[in-house]
N, C-alpha and C positions, 0 to 999 in steps of 0.2 A: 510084178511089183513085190510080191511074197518071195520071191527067190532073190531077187534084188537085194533087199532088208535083211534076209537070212545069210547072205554074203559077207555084207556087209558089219553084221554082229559077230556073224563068225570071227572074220580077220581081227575085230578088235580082242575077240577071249584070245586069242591065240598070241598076239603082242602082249597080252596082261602078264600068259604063263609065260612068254620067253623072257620076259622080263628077269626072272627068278631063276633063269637059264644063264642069263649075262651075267648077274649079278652074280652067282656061284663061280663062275669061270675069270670074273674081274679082280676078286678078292681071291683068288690063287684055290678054289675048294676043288676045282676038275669035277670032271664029268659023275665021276663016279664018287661023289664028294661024299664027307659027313652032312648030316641034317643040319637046319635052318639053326642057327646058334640063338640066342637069348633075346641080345638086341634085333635080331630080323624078325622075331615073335610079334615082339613089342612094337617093333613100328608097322608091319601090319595089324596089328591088332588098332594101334594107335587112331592107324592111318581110317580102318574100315568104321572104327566107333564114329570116329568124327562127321565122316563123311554119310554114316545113316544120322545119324544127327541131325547133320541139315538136310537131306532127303526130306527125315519126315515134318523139317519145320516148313520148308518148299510146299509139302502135299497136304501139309495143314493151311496153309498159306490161301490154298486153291477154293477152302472153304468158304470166305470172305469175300475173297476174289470172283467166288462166282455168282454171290449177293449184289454185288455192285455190276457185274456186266449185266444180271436180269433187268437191273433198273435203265441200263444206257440206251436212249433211243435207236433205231438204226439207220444209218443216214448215205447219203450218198458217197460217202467215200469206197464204198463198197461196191461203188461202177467203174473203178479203179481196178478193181483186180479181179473181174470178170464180163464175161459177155453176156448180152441180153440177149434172148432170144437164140432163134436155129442159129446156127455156127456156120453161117452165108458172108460172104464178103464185105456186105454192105454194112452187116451190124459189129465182122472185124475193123470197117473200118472209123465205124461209130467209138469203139473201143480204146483203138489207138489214137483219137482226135480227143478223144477225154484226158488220157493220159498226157499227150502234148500239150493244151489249155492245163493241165495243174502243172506241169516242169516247165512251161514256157519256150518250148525248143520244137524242132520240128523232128519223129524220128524217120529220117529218109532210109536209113541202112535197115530199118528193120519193117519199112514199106518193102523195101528191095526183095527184101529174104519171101517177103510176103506172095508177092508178083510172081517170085522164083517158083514159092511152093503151087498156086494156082497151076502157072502153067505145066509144071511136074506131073498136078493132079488131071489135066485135062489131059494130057499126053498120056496117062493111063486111062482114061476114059473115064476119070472119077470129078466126084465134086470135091472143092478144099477141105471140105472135113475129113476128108481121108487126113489129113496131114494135122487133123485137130488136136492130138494131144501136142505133139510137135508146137505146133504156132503157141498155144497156151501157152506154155511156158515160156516161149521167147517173148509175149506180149506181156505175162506178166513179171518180167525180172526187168522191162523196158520200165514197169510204171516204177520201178524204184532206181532204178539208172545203174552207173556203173557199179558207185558204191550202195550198193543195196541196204547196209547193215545201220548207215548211217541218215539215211531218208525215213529207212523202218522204223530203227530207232525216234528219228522228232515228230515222229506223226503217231508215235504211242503218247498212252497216256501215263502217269507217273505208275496209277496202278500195274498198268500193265510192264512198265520197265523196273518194276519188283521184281516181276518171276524174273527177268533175265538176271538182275544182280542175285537174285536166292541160286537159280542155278550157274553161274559162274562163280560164285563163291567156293563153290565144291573145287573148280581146278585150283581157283587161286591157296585156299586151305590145304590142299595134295603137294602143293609146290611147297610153299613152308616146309610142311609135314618131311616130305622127301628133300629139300637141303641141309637142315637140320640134323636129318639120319648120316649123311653121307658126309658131312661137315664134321661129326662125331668118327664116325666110321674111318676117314681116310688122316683126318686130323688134319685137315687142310682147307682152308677155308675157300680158296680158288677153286680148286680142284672140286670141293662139296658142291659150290655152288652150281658147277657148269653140269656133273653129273647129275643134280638135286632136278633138275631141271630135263632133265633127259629122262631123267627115271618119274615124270610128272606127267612127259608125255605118254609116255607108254602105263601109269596105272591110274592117273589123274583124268586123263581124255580120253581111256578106255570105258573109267566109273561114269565118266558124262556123260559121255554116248549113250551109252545103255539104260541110264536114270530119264535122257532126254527123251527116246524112243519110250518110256512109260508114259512119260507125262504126254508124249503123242497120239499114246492110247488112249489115256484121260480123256483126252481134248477132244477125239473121235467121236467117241462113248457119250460125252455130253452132248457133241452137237449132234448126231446120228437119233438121240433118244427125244430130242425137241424136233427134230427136220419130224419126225414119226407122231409128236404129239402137237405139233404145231402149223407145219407146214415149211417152217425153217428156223435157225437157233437165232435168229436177231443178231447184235452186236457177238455173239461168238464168231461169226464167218471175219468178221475186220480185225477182229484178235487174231485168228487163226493167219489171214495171210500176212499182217504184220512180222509175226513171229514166223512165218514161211521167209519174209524178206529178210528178215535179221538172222536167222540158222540158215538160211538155203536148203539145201537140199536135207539137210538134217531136220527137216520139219515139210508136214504134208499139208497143203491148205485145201481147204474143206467150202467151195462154193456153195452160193444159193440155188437150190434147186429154179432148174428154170423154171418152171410153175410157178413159182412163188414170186420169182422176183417180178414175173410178168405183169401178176395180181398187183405189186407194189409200186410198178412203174408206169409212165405213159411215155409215148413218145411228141414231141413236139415240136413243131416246122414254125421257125418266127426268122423273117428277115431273113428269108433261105437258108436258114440255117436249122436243123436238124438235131436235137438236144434231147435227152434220158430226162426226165420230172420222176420224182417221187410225191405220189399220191399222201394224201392225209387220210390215215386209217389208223384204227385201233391199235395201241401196244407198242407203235415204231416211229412215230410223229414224222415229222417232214423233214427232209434233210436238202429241201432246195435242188437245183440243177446243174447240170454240165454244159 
C-alpha cells in the first residue's frame, strides 16, 4: 500500500514539472530556453497563493467539522460498508443482503464473483479470507453501485458535502487561474480556453491529489487516535467510507474494528430471517436494523 501511494504521488510531481516542460517548448523558448519570463512568475505565484488559501480555509474547516461529527450518533448505516464479524461466508453473505435491502436489487454478478473466489480459495486449500482484501472492496463499491460518487454523495450530510465543495474548489480556482493565463498569453480566447484547461489538469489535479492525500492523513490520524482511546471513532468510520465512495480510490476507508463493532451489535433470527441490531449503549444511540 506504501509503495502504491508513493507511485502514485510520484507520477503526479513529475506531470506538475513537465508541465513547465511543454509550456517552454509551446511558446517557442526550446529546450535550452531563457528563464520563466514575468507573467509565468506571476501566474505561478498567482496560482499557488490562491490555492494555499483555500488549503488552509479547507484545514480550518476540519475544526468545526470535527465538533459536529463528535456529536453524531453512530448508526447503522455503517453495516453498509463492512463486515461483522470473522470474514466467513455466512456473515459475507449477511453483508451483501444488507446492501441489496438498502438498493432494492438483487446483486447476482457480485454473488458470482463471490462463489468464483470461494471455490478458488478451496482449490488452494484455503478459507475465503484468503481472498479477503479482494471481496472487500468489490462488496464495498457494490453498496454504492455503479455510480458510486453519486449514492455517496446523497447519503452525506450537508456538512459533510462541504469538504468535498472546499476541496473541489481548489480544481475549479486552478481552471480560471490557468485560462486566464493562457487567454492572455496566446491572445486568443479559444485557443486560452482549451489549453487553460489542459494546463488545470496537469497542475490543478496534481495540487488536489496531493492536498487530498493530507487530508487522508488527517482523517487517519483522528480516527486511529479514538479507535486507541475509544475502542472505535463513532461517526468518523461513515464519513470516512462515504468519502471512500465519492473519491474512490483516492481516499482510504478506515472500518470498525471488529471488536468493537461486535460489542455494538447483536445478531437476530425473526421470521427466518437473519438481521445485524444495534444495541443501545452509551455515546452512539441506536440506529435500528437491517
Amino acid at each position: 500500500m506504501i509503495m502504491k501511494n508513493i507511485i502514485k504521488y510520484s507520477v503526479c510531481i513529475f506531470l506538475f514539472c513537465s508541465f513547465f516542460e511543454a509550456k517552454a517548448g509551446l511558446v517557442g523558448y526550446g529546450s535550452s530556453s531563457k528563464p520563466l519570463s514575468r507573467d509565468d512568475v506571476l501566474f505561478i505565484k498567482e496560482f499557488f497563493e490562491n490555492n494555499f488559501l483555500l488549503t488552509l480555509l479547507n484545514l480550518l474547516y476540519l475544526i468545526p467539522f470535527g465538533y459536529w461529527v463528535k456529536k453524531q450518533p453512530l448508526n447503522s448505516e455503517i453495516l453498509l460498508y463492512q463486515i461483522r464479524g470473522n470474514f466467513t461466508r455466512f456473515n459475507l453473505n449477511l453483508w451483501i443482503e444488507r446492501i441489496e435491502n438498502e438498493r432494492g436489487l438483487r446483486l447476482l454478478k457480485l454473488r458470482e464473483r463471490v462463489d468464483l473466489y470461494e471455490k478458488k480459495a478451496r482449490m488452494l486449500g484455503f478459507k475465503i479470507s484468503y481472498y479477503k482484501s479482494i471481496l472487500t472492496n468489490q462488496v464495498l463499491s457494490n453498496s454504492f453501485g455503479k455510480r458510486g460518487y453519486k449514492t455517496a454523495f446523497k447519503r452525506m450530510h450537508k456538512n459533510t458535502k462541504l469538504l468535498i465543495f472546499g476541496q473541489l474548489s481548489q480544481v475549479i480556482i486552478s481552471t480560471i487561474l490557468s485560462i486566464k493565463f493562457w487567454v492572455i498569453e496566446l491572445n486568443s480566447l479559444i485557443g486560452g480556453f482549451f489549453l487553460g484547461i489542459a494546463t488545470a489538469l496537469f497542475i490543478g489535479v496534481v495540487y488536489w491529489v496531493l492536498i487530498n492525500y493530507i487530508f487522508t492523513l488527517i482523517f487517519k490520524l483522528i480516527i486511529e487516535i479514538l479507535k486507541v482511546k475509544k475502542g472505535h471513532a463513532g461517526y468518523w468510520h461513515i464519513v470516512s467510507a462515504q468519502l471512500r465512495g465519492f473519491y474512490g480510490a483516492f481516499w482510504s476507508n478506515i472500518p470498525i474494528p471488529k471488536k468493537a463493532l461486535m460489542l455494538i451489535t447483536d445478531v437476530s433470527i425473526k421470521n427466518g430471517q437473519t438481521k445485524i441490531v444495534f444495541k443501545e449503549f452509551k455515546g452512539s444511540g441506536a440506529g435500528g436494523s437491517w
